[in-house]
Structures are given as structure tokens and as C-alpha cells.
Rosetta silent file (secondary structure, phi, psi, omega in degrees, C-alpha in Angstrom):
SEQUENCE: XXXXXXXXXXXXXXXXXXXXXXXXXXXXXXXXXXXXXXXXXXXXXXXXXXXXXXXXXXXXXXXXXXXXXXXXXXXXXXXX
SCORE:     score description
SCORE:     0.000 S_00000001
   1 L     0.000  123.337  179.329  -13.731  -68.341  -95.676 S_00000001
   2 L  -115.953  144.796  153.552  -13.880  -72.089  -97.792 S_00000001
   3 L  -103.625  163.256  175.471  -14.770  -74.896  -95.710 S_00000001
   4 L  -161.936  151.308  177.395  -13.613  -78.119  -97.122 S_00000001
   5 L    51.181 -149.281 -167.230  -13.989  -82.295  -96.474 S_00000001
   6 L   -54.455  -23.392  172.858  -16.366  -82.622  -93.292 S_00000001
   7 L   -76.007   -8.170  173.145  -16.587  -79.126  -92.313 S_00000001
   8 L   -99.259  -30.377 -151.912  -18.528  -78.353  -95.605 S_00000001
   9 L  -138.224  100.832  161.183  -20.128  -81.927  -96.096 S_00000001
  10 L   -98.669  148.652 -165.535  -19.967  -84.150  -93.332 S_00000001
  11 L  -145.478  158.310  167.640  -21.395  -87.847  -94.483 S_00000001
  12 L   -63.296  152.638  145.240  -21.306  -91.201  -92.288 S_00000001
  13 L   -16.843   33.083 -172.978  -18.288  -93.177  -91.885 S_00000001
  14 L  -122.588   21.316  160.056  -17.933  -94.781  -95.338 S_00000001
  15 L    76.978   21.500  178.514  -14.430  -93.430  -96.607 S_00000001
  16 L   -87.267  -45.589 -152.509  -16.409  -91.285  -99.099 S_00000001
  17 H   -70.579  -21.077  167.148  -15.602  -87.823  -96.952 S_00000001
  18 H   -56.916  -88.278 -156.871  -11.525  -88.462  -97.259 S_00000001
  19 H   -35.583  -18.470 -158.620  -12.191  -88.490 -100.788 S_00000001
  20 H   -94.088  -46.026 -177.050  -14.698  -85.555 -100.883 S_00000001
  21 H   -64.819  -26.828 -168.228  -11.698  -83.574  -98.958 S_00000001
  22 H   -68.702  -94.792 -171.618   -8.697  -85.139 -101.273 S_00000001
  23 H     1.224  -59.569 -168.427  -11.413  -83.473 -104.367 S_00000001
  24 H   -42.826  -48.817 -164.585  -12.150  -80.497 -102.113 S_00000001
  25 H   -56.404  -65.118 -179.165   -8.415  -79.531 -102.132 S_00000001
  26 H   -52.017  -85.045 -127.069   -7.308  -79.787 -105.884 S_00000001
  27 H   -61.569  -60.899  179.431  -10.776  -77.903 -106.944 S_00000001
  28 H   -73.000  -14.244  167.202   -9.924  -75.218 -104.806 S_00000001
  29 H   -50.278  -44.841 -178.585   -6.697  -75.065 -105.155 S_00000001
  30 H   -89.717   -1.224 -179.910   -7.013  -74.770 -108.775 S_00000001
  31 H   -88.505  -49.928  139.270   -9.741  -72.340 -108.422 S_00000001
  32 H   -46.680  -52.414 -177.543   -7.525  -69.943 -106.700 S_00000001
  33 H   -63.835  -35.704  176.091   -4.615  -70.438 -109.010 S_00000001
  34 H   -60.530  -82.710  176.559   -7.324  -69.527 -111.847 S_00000001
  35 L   -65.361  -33.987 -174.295   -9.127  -66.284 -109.811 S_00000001
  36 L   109.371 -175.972  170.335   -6.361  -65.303 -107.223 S_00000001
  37 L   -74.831  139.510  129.426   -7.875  -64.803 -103.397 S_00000001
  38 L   160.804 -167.022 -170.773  -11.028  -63.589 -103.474 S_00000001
  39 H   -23.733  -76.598  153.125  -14.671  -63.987 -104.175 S_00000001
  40 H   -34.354  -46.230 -179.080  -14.341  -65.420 -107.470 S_00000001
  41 H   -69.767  -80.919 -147.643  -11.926  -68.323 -106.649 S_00000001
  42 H   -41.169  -68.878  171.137  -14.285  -69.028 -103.659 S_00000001
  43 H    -7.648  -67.315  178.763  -17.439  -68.797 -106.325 S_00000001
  44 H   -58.949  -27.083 -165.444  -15.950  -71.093 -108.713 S_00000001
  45 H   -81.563  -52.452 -174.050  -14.822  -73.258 -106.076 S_00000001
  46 H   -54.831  -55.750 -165.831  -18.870  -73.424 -104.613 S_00000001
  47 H   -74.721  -33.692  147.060  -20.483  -74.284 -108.337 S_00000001
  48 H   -15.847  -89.134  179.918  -17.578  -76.671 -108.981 S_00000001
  49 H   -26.136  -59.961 -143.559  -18.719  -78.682 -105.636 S_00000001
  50 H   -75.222  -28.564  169.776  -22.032  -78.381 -104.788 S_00000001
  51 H   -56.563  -58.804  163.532  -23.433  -81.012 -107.489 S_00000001
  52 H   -63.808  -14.251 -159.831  -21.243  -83.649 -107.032 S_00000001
  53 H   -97.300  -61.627  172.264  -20.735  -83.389 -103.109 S_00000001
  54 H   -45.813  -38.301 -156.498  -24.982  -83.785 -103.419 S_00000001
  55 H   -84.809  -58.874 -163.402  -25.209  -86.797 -105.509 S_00000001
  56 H   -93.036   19.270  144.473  -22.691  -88.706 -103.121 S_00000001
  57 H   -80.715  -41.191 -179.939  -24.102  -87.254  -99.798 S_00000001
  58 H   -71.543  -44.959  144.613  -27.487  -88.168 -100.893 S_00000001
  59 H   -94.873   17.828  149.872  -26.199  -91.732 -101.877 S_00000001
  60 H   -74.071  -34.823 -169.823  -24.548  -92.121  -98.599 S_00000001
  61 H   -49.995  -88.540 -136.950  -27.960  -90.734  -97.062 S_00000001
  62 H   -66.028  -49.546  178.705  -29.809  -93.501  -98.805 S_00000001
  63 H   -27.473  -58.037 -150.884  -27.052  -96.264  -97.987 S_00000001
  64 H   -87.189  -86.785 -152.323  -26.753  -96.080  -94.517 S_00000001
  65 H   -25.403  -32.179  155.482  -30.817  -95.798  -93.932 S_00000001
  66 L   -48.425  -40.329 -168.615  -30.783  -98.706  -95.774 S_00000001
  67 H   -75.931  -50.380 -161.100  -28.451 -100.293  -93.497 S_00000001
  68 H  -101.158    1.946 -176.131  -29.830  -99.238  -90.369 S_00000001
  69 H   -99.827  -44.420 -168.987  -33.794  -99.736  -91.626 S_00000001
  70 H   -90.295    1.688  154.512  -32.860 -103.661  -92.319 S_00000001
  71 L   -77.398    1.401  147.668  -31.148 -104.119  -89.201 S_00000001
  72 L    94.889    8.837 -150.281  -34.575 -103.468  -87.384 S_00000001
  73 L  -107.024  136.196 -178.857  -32.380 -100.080  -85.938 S_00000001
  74 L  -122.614  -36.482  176.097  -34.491  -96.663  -85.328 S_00000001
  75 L   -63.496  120.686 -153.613  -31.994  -95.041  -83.399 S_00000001
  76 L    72.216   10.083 -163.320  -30.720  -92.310  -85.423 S_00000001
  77 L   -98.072  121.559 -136.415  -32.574  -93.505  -88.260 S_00000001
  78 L  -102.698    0.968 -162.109  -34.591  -90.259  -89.993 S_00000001
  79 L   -29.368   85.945 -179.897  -37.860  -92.236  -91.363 S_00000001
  80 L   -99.535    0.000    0.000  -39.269  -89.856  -93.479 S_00000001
């Protein structure tokens, strides 16, 4: 089982998570076409991913908090 685009990663509303699925697709796609079904494809597919899908979920993270901390807004807002 591969999740892909918001079912792996879900991020706010900022037209990053189409792209993270458009990404999602190709990598595994070609990650299969490399290993075949199985483990491996999936593997390749995870370590492929997981770096880049952090870096822009973590600067969505930061965006929106931004967003919703200078608009005076606490609801939903994580203030850690």
C-alpha cells in the first residue's frame, strides 16, 4: 500500500499538495518501473519522498502560522 498527494502529506490550501501529488506520481511510477511491485519499489519510492515532502510541509507549516499569528487569529493556530 503507497499513499500519495494528501493522503501521505496533507499541507494547507496553498497549491503546494497538487504539486506534491503531480511529484508523488512520476517518483513512484518510476520506482516501480525500476523494482517491479513490491517492497523495493515502495522503499525507493519512501527515501525518494520523505526529504523533500518535509522541507515543503515544514515551510507551509511556518507560512501559514505566520499568516494566522499576524492576523491576531488563535483559532487553529499551534503556538508552540
Amino acid at each position: 500500500l503507497a499513499y500519495t498527494g494528501d493522503a501521505a502529506h496533507p499541507v494547507r490550501p496553498t497549491g503546494e499538495g497538487t504539486a506534491l501529488a503531480f511529484e508523488d506520481a512520476v517518483v513512484l511510477g518510476r520506482a516501480v518501473a525500476r523494482h517491479g511491485l513490491g517492497v523495493e519499489a515502495l522503499r525507493a519510492y519512501e527515501r525518494e519522498r520523505y526529504e523533500p515532502v518535509r522541507l515543503i510541509s515544514e515551510k507551509i507549516r511556518r507560512a501559514a502560522d505566520a499568516f494566522y499569528k499576524s492576523k491576531g487569529d488563535t483559532v487553529g493556530y499551534d503556538a508552540k
